[in-house]
C-alpha positions in Angstrom: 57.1 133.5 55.4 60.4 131.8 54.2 64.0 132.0 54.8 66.0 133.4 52.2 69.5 131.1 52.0 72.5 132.8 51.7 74.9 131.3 49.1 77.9 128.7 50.6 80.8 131.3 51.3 84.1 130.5 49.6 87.3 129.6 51.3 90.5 129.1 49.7 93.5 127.1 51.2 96.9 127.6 49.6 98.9 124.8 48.3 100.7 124.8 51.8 98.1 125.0 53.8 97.0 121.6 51.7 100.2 119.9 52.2 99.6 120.9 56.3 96.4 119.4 55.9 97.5 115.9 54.5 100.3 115.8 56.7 97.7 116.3 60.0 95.3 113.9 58.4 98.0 111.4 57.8 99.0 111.8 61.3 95.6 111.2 62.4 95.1 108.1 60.9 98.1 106.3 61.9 97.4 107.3 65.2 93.7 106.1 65.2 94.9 102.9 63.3 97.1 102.1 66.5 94.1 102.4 68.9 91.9 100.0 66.9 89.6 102.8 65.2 88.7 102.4 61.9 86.4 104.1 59.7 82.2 102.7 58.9 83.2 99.6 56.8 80.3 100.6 54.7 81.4 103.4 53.7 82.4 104.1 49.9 84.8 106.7 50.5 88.7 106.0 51.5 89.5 106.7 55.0 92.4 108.6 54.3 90.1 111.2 52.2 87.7 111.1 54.6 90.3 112.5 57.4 91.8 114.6 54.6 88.1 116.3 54.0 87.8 116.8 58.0 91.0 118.7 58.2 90.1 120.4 55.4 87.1 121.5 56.7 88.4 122.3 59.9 91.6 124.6 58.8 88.9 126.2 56.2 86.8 127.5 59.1 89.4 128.4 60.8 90.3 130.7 58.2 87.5 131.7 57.9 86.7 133.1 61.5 90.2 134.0 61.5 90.8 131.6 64.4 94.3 129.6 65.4 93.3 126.5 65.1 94.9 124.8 68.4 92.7 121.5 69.0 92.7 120.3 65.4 96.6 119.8 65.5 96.6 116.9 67.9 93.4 115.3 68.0 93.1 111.4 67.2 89.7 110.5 67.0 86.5 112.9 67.0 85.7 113.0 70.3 86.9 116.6 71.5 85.3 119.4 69.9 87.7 121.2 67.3 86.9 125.1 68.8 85.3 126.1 71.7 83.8 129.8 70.4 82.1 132.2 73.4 81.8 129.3 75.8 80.6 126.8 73.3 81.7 123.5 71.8 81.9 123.4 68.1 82.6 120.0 65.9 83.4 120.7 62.2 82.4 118.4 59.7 83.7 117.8 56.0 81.7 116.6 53.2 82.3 116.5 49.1 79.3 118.5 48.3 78.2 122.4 48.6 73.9 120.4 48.4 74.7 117.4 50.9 73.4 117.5 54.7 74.8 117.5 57.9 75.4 114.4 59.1 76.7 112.8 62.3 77.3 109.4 63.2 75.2 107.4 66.1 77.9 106.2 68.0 79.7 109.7 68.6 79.9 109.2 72.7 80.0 112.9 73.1 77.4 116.0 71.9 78.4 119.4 70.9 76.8 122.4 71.3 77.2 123.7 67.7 78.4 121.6 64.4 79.3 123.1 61.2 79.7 121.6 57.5 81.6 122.8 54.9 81.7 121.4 51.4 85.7 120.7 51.0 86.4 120.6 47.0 89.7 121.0 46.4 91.3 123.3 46.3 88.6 125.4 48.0 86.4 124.8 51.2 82.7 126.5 51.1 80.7 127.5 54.5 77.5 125.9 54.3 76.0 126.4 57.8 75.7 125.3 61.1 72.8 123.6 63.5 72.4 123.3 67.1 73.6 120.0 68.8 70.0 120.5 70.6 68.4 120.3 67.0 70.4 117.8 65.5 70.5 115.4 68.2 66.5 114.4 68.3 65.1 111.1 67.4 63.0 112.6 64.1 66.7 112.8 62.7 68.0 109.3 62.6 69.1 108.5 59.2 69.6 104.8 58.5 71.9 104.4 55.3 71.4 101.4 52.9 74.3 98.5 53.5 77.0 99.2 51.3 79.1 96.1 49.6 77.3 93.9 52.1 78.0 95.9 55.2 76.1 97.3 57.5 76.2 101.1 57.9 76.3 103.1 60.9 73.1 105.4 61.2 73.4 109.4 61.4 72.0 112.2 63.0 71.1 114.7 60.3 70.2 117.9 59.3 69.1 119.3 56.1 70.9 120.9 53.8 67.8 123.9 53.3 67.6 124.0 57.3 71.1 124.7 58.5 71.9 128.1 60.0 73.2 130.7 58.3 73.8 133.6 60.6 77.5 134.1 61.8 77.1 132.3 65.3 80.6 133.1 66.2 80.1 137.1 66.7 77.1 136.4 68.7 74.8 135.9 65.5 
């Protein structure tokens, strides 16, 4: 028996909602900067998209499950979750493609009941699915990325893109 996938589900930010989400994600940076966090030097993306793509992803989802989204206004780094939905923590996470994974850094200090990924490509954000912190956060899904320009690279938690959840989690599933 196999699991039919649903399709990623379309969101669409307005032009001001996109200027909200550059000014937050400006905001976060500077404020991370001052604390001494910075982004996996082995990373090829900019750190200012990278923060963009996280807000992005977070207002989208927001939308989405037609939720105010309170905690993603004044967070600095990502160690809060950005909902808490029927008792559970939820972390949202941004990436550039509707066919990538769910990923999540090693040195995250905190674990989240539930984390999300949605594909943010502008102007649009697209609902890809969800897993279980209890799921992602096993030893058979360490990821260890090659070194990019020379630098080390953090290792991730992920999940598949084919096995993330689907069902709507937030009305009870």
């Amino acid at each position: 028996m196999f699991k039919i996938r649903k399709m990623p589900v379309k969101i669409s930010l307005t032009e001001l909602e996109w200027e909200i989400v550059k000014l937050l994600a400006a905001d976060r940076n500077s404020k991370a900067r001052a604390i001494g966090y910075y982004r996996d030097p082995g990373n090829r993306n900019d750190p200012d998209e990278i923060e963009i793509r996280g807000v992005a992803a977070e207002l989208a989802f927001c939308k989405f499950i037609n939720v105010y989204p309170a905690r993603t206004l004044n967070r600095v780094i990502d160690r809060d979750p950005d909902l808490i939905l029927n008792g559970k923590t939820v972390d949202i996470k941004g990436t550039g493609a509707v066919e990538n994974d769910l990923m999540v850094s090693m040195e995250v200090n905190h674990k989240h009941d539930i984390y999300v990924v949605l594909a943010v490509i502008r102007p649009d954000a697209f609902y890809l699915g969800y897993s279980l912190g209890e799921i992602l956060f096993r030893e058979d899904r360490i990821y260890y990325p090659a070194p990019k320009n020379g630098n080390k690279r953090t290792p991730f938690y992920r999940v598949l893109n084919r096995e993330l959840k689907n069902d709507d989690f937030w009305n009870g599933g």
